[in-house]
Residue frames as qw, qx, qy, qz and C-alpha x, y, z in Angstrom:
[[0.860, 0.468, 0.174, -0.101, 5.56, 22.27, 13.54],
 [0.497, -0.443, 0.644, 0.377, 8.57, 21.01, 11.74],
 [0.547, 0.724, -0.288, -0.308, 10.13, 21.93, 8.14],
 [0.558, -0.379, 0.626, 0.391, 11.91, 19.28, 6.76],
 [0.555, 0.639, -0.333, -0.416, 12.93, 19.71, 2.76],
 [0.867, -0.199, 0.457, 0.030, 13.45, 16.02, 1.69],
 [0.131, -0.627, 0.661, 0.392, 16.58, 15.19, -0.31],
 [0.028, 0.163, -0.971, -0.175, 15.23, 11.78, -1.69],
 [0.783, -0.211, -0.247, -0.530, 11.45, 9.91, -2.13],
 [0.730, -0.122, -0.599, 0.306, 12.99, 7.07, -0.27],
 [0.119, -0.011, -0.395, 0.911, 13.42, 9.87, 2.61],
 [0.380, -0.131, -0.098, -0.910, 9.85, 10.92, 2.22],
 [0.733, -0.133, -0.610, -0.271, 8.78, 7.62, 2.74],
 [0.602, -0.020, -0.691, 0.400, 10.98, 6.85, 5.53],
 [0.203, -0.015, 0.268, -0.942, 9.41, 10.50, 7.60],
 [0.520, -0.134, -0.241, -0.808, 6.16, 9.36, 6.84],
 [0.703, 0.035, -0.697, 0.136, 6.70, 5.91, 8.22],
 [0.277, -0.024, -0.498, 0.822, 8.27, 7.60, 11.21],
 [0.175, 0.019, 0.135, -0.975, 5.50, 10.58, 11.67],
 [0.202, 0.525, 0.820, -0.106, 2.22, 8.48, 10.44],
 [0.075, 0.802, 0.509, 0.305, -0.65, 10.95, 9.99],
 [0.227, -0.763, 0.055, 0.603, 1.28, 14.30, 12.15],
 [0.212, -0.323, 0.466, 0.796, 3.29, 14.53, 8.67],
 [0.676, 0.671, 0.276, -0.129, 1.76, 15.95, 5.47],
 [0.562, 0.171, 0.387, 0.711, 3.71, 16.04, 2.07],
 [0.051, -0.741, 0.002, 0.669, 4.46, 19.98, 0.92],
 [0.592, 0.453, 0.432, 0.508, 4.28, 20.39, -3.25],
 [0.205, 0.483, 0.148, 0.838, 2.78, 23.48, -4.42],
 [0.357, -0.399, -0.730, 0.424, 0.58, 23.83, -1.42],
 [0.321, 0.166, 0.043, -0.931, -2.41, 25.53, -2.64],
 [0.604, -0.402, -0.575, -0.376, -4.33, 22.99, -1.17],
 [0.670, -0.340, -0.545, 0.372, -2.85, 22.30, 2.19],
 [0.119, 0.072, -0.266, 0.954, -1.96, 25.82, 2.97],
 [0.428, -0.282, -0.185, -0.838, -5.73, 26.71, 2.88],
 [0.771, -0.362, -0.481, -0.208, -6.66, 23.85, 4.92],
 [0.416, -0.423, -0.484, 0.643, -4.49, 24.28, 7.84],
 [0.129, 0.261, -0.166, 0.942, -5.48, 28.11, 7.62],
 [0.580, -0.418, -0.257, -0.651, -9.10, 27.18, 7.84],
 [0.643, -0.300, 0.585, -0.392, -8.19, 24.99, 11.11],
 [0.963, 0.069, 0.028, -0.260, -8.99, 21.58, 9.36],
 [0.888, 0.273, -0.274, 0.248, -5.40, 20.34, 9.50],
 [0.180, -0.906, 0.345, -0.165, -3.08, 20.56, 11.94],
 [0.932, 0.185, -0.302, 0.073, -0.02, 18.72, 11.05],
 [0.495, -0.801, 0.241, 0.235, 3.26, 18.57, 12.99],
 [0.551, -0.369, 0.497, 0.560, 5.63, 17.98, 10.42],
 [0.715, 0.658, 0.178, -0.157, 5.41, 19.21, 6.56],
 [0.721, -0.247, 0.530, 0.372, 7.66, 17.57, 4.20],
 [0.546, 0.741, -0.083, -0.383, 8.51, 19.59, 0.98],
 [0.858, 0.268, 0.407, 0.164, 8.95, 17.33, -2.11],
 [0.455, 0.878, 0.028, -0.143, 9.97, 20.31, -4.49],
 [0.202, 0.804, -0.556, -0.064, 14.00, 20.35, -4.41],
 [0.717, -0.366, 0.594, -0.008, 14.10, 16.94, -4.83],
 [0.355, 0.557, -0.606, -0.444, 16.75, 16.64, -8.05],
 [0.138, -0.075, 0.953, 0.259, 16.58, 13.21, -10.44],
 [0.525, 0.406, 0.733, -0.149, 13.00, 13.12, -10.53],
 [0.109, 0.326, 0.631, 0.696, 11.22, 13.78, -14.59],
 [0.280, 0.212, 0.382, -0.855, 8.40, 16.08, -14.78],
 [0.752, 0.394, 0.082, -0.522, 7.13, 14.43, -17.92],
 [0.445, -0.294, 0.821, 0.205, 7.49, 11.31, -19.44],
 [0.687, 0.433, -0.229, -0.537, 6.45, 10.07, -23.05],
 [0.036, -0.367, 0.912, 0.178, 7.63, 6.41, -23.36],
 [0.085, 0.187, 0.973, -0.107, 5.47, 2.85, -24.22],
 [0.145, -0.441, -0.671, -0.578, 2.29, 4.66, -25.54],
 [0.504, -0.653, -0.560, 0.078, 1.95, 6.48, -22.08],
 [0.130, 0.645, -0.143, 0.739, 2.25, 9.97, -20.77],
 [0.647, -0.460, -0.490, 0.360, 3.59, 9.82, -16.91],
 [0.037, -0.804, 0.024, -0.593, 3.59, 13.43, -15.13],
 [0.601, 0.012, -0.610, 0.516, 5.72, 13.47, -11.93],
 [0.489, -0.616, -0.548, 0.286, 5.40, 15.05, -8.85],
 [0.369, -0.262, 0.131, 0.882, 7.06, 18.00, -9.45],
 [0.077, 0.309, 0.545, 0.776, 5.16, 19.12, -12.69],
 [0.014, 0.425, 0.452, -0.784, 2.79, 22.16, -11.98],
 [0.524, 0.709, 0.445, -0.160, -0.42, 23.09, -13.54],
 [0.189, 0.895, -0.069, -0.397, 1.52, 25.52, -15.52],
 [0.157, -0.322, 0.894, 0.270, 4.16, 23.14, -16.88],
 [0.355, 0.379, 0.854, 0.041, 1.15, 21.11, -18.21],
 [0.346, 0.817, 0.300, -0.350, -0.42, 23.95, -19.46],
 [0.299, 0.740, -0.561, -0.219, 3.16, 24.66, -22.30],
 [0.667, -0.250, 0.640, 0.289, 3.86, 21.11, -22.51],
 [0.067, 0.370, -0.647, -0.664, 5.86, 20.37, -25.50],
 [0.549, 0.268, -0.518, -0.599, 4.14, 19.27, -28.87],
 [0.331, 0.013, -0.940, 0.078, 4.91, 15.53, -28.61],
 [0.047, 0.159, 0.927, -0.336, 2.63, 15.26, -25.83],
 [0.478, 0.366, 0.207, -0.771, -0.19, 17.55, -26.61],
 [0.417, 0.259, -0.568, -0.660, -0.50, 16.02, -29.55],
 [0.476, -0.037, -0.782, -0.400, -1.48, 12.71, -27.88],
 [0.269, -0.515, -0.728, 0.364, -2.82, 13.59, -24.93],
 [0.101, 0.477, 0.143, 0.861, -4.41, 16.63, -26.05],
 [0.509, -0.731, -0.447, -0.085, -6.98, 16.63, -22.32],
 [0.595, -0.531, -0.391, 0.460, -4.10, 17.75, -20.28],
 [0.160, -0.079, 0.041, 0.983, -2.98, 21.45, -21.70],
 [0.129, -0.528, -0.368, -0.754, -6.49, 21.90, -22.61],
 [0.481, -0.805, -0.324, -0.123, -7.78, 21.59, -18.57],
 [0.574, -0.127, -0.249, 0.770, -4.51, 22.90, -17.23],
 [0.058, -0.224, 0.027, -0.972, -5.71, 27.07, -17.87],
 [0.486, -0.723, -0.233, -0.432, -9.27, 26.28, -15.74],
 [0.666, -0.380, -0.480, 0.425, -7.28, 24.97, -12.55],
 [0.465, -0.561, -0.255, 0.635, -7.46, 28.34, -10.24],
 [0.019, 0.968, -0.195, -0.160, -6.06, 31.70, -10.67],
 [0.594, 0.698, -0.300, 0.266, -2.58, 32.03, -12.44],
 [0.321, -0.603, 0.614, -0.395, -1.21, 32.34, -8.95],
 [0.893, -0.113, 0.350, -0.260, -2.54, 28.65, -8.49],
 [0.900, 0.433, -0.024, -0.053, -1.24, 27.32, -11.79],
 [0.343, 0.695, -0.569, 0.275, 2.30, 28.57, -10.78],
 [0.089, -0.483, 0.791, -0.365, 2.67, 26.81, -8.11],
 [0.756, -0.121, 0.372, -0.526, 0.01, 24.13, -7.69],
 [0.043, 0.336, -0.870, -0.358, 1.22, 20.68, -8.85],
 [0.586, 0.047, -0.475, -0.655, -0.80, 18.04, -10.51],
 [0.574, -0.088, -0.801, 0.149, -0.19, 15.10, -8.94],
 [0.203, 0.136, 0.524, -0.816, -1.42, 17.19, -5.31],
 [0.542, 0.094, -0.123, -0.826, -4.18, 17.61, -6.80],
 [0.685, -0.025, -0.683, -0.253, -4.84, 14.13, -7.57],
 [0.432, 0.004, -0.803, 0.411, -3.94, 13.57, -3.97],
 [0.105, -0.047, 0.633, -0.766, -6.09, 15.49, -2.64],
 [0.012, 0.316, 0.893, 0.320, -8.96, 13.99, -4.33],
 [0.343, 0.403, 0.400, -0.749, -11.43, 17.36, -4.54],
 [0.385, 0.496, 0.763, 0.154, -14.65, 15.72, -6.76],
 [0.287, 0.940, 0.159, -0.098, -14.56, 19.65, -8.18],
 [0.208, -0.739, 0.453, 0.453, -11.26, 19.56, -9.41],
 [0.719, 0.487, -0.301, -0.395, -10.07, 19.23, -12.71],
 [0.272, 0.430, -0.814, -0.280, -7.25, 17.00, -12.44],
 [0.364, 0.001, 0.897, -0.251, -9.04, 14.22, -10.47],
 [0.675, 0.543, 0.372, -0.333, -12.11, 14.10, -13.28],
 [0.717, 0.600, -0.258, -0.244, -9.62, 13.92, -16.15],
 [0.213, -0.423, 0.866, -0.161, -7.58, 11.51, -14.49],
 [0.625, 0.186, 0.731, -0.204, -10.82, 8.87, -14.28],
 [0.536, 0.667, -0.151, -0.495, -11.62, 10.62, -18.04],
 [0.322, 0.744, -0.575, -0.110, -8.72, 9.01, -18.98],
 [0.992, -0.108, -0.052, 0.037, -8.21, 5.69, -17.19],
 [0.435, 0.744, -0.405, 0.305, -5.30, 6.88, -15.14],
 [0.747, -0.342, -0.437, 0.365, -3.16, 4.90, -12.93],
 [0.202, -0.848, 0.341, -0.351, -1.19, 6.60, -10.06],
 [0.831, 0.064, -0.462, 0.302, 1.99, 4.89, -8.92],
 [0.481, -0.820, 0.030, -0.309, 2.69, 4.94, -5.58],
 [0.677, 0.289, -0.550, 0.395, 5.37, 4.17, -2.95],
 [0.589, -0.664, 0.256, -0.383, 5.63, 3.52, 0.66],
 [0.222, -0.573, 0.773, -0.159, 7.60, 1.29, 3.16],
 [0.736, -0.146, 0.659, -0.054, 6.41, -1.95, 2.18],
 [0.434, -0.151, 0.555, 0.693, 6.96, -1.12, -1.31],
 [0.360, 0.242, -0.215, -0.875, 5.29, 0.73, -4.50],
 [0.316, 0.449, 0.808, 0.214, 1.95, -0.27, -6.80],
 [0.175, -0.105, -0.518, -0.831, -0.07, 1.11, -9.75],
 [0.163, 0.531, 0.699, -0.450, -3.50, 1.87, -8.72],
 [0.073, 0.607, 0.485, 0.625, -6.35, 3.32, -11.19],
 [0.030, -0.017, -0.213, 0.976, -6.89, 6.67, -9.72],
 [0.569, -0.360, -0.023, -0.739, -10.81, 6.33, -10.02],
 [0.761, -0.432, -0.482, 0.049, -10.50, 3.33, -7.39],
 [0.456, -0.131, -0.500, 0.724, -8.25, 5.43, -5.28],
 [0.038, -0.183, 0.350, -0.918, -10.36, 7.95, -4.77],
 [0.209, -0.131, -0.961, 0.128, -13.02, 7.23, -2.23],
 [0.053, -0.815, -0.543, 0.194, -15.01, 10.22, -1.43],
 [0.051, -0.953, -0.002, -0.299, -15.14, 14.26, -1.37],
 [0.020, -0.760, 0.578, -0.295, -10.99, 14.84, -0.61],
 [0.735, -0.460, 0.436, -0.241, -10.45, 11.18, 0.15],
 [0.667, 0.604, -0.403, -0.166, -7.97, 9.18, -1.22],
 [0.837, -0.509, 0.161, -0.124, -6.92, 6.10, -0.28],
 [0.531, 0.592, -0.507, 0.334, -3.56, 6.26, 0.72],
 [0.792, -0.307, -0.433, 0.302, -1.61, 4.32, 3.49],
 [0.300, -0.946, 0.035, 0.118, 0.15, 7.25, 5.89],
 [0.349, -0.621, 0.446, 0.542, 3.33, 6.49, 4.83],
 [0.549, 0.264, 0.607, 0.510, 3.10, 6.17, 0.88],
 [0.074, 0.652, -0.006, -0.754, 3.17, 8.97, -1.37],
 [0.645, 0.694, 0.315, 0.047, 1.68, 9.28, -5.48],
 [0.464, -0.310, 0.460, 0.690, 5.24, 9.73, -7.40],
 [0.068, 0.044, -0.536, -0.840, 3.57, 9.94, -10.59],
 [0.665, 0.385, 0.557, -0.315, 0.18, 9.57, -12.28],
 [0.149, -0.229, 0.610, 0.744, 0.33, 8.11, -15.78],
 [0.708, 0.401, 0.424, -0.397, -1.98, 8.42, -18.88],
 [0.710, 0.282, 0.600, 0.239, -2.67, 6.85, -21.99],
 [0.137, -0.432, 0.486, 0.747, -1.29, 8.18, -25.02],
 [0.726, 0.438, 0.435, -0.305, -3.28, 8.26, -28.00],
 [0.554, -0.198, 0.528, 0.612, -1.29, 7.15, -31.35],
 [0.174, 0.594, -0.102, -0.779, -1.27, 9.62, -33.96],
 [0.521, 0.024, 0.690, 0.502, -2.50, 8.52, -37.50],
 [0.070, 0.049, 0.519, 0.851, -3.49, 9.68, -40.97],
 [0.166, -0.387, -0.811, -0.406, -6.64, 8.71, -40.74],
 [0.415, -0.777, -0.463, -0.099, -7.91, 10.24, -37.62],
 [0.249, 0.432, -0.306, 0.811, -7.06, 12.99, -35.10],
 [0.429, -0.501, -0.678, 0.325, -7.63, 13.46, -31.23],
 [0.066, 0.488, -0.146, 0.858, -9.20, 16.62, -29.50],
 [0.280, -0.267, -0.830, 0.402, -10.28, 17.42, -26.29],
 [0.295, -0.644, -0.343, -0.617, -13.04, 19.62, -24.89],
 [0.274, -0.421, -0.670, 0.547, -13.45, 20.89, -21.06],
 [0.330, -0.519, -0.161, -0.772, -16.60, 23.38, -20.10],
 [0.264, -0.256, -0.737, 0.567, -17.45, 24.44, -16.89],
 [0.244, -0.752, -0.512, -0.335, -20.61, 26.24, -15.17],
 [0.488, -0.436, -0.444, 0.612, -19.19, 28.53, -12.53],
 [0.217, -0.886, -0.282, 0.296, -19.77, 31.82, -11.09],
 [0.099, -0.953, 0.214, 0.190, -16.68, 33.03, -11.81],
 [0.842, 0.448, -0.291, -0.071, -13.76, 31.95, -13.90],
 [0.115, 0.368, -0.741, 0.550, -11.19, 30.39, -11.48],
 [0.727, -0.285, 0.327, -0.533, -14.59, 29.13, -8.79],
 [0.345, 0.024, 0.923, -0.168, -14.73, 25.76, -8.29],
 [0.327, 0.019, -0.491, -0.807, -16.79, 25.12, -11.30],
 [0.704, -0.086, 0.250, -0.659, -20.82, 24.16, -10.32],
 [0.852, -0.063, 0.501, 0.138, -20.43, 21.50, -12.71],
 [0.335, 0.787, -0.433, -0.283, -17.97, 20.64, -15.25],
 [0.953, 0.158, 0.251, 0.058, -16.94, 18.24, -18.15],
 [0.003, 0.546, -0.681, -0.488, -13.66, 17.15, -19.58],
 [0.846, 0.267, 0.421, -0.189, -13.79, 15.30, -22.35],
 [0.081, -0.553, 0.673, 0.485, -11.03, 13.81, -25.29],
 [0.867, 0.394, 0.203, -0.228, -12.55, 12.17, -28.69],
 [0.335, -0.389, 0.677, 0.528, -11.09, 10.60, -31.35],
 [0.592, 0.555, 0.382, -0.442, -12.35, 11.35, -34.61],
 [0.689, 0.113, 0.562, 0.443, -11.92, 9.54, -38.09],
 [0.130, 0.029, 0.380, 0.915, -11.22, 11.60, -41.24],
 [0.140, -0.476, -0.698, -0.517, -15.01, 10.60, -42.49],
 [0.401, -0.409, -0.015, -0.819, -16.37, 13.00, -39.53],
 [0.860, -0.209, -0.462, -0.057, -17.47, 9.55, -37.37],
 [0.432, -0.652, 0.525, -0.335, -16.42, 9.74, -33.22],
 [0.540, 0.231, -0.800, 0.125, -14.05, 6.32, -32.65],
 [0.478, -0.115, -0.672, 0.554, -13.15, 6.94, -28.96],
 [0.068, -0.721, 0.053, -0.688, -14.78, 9.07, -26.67],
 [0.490, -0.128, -0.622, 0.597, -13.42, 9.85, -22.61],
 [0.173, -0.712, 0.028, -0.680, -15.52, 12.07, -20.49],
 [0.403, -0.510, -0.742, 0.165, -16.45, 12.89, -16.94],
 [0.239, -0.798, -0.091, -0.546, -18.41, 15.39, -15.13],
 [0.549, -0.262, -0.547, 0.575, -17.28, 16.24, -11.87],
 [0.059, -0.154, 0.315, -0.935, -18.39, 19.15, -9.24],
 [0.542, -0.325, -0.548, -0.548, -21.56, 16.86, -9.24],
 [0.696, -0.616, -0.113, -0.351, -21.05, 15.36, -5.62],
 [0.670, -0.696, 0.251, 0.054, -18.55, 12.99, -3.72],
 [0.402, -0.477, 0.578, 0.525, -16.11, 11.96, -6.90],
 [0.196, 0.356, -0.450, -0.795, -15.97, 12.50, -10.55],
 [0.759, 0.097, 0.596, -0.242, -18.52, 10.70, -12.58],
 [0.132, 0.501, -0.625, -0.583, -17.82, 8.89, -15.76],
 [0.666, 0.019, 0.564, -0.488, -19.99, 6.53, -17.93],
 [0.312, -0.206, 0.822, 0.430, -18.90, 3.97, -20.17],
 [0.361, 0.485, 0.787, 0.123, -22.11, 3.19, -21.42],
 [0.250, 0.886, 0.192, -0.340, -22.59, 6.92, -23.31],
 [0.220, -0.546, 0.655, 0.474, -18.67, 6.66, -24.13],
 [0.169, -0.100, 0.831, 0.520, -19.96, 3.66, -26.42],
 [0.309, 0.701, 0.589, -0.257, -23.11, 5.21, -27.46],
 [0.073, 0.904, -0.175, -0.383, -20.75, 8.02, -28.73],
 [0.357, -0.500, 0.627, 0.479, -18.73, 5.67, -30.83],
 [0.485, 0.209, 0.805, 0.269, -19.72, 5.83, -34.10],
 [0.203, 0.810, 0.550, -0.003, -21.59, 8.75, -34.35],
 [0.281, 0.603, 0.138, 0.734, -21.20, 12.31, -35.91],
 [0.120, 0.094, -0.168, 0.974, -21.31, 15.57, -34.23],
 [0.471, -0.178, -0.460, -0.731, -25.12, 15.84, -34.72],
 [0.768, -0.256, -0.561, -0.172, -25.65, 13.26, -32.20],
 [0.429, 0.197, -0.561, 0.680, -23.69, 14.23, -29.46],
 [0.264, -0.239, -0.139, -0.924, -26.52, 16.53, -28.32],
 [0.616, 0.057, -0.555, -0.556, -28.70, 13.65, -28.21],
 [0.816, -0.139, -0.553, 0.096, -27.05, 11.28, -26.17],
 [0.303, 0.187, -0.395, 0.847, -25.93, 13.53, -23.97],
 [0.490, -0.449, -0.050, -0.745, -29.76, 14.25, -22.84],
 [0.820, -0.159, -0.538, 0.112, -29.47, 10.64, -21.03],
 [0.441, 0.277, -0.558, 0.646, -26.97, 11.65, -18.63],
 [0.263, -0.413, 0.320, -0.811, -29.44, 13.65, -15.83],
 [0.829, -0.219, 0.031, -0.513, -31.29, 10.78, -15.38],
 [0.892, 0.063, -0.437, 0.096, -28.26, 8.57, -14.50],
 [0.471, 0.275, -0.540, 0.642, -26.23, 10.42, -12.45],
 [0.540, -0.642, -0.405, 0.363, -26.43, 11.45, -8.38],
 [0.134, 0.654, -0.082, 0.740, -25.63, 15.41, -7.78],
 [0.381, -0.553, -0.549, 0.498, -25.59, 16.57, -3.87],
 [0.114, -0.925, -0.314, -0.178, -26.86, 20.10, -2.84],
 [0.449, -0.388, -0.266, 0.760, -24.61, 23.14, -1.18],
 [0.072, -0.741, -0.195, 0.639, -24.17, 26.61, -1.00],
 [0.036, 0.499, -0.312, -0.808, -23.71, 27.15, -4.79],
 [0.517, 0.009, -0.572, -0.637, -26.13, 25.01, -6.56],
 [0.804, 0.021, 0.345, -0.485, -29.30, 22.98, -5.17],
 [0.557, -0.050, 0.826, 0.072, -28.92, 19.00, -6.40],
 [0.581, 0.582, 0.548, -0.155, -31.76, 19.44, -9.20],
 [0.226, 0.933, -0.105, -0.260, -29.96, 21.97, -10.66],
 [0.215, -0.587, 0.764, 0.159, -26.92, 20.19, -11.13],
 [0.387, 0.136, 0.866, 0.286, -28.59, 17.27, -12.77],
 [0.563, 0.765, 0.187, -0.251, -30.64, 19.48, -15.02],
 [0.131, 0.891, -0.366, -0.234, -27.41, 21.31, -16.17],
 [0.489, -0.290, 0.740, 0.358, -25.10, 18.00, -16.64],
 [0.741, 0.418, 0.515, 0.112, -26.43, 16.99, -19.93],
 [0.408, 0.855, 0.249, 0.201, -25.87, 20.04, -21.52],
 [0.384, -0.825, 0.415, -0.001, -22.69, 20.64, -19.77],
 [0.627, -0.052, 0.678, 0.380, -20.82, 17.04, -20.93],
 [0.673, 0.543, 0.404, 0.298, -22.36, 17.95, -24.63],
 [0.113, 0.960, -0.257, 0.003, -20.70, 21.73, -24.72],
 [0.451, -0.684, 0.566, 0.089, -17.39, 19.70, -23.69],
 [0.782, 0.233, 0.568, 0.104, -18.02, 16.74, -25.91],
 [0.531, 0.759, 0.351, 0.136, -18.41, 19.00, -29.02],
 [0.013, 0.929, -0.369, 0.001, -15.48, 21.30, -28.27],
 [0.616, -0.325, 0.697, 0.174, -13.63, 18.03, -28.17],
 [0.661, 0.422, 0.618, 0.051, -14.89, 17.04, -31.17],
 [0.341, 0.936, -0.054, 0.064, -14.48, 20.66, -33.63],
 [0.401, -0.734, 0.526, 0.154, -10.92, 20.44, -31.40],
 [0.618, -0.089, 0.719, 0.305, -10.14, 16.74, -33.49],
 [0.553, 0.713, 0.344, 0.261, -11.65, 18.10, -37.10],
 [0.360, 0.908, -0.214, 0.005, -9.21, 21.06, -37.00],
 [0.408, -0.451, 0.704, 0.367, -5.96, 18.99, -36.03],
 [0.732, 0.281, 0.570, 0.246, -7.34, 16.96, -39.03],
 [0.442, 0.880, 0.137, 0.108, -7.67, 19.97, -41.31],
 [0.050, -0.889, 0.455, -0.012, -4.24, 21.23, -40.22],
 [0.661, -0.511, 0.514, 0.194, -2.54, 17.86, -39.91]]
């Protein structure tokens, strides 16, 4: 197998071009290390992205927060003010991703690439209605991240193109209202893969009244789920209701079975899973108000 530390994305492209599917892309690689250990990968070339200088780890610009390739769970997890403030989903799921060991070195964008349907970033990616901008040899495009991913660790990416960034919306900051986010998970253990688990970012007017609300559940089966039609069930209402509409959800969604939770179980538990997340979103936007 063959180290090569690329100098340039336009190099990373041009190996991947060259290598096809033999080459994988190196970040933090705490995903890929564990897959080639378990046997399920066995590349011949791995290309590490990390000491490549010019690139941003975070961007605020045009009403849109863009996280590069570079930027590790833990770097999301202390971003400055400015962004928390309008994208308050991404420091609040940044401390479930892994073990501390993970968070230091695992980057977001991987994650998105590798599209596990029990990870956080790929369920608050769709939460959010993020793109991912990409680049390969016939040139780059902006793709919503819940059409790129296609199944359980499948993401559809050409062999030679790599996810530079993934960007989300920004939520603008006013008097009247204030944005919080909420994420709860069901798992064994804190760090597991979580049985299921909801992110979720409201926006909520002074008078106590839910504008906006983003969720999705995800550890349910082959990729995160997310469902407009509760989002605008949830606009308008109060805390009190959240509860409520949130009983809907088992009886819309698909759940698959393994070794840590039987299907049924999983769609018992979602309802009451999205509302613990909802509502910690919610109490999250009434105390920025009280404090802002």
């Amino acid at each position: 197998m063959t180290y090569v530390r690329a100098g340039s994305i336009s190099e990373v492209v041009s190996l991947l071009a060259d290598q096809g599917e033999e080459a994988r892309i190196l970040a933090g690689g705490q995903s890929l290390i564990p897959i080639m250990s378990a046997g399920l990968a066995h590349p011949s070339m791995l290309i590490d992205v990390m000491r490549i200088e010019d690139t941003r780890a975070f961007d605020l610009e045009d009403g849109q927060v863009t996280i590069g390739f570079q930027a590790r769970h833990i770097d999301v997890e202390r971003v400055e003010p400015a962004i928390a403030s309008v994208a308050p989903l991404l420091p609040a799921a940044a401390p479930f991703v892994g073990s501390r060991a993970v968070r230091n070195r695992g980057t977001v964008v991987g994650s998105v690439a590798h599209g596990d349907p029990a990870g956080e970033w790929p369920a608050v990616a769709i939460a959010l209605g993020a793109r991912a901008h990409l680049v390969g040899a016939s040139g780059s495009r902006n793709v919503p991240v819940g059409e790129l991913m296609v199944g359980p660790m499948w993401v559809d990416l050409a062999p030679d193109e790599m996810i530079v960034s993934v960007t989300f919306p920004a939520m603008a900051c006013e008097e009247d209202r204030s944005v919080g986010a909420g994420v709860y998970e069901l798992a064994h253990r804190r760090g597991d893969y979580a049985i299921v688990g909801c992110v979720a970012q409201l926006v909520v007017r002074a008078g106590g009244r839910i504008n906006e609300a983003r969720f999705s559940l995800f550890g349910l089966g082959d990729v995160p789920w997310r469902s407009t039609d509760i989002e605008s069930a949830l606009s308008g209402e109060g805390r009190d209701e959240i509860r409520t509409i949130s009983r809907d959800i088992p009886s819309q969604i698909a759940a698959a079975t393994d070794a840590k939770a039987s299907a049924a179980y999983r769609k018992r538990v979602s309802g009451v899973v999205a509302a613990r997340a909802l509502e910690r979103a919610y109490d999250d936007a009434r105390s920025r108000l009280a404090t802002g």
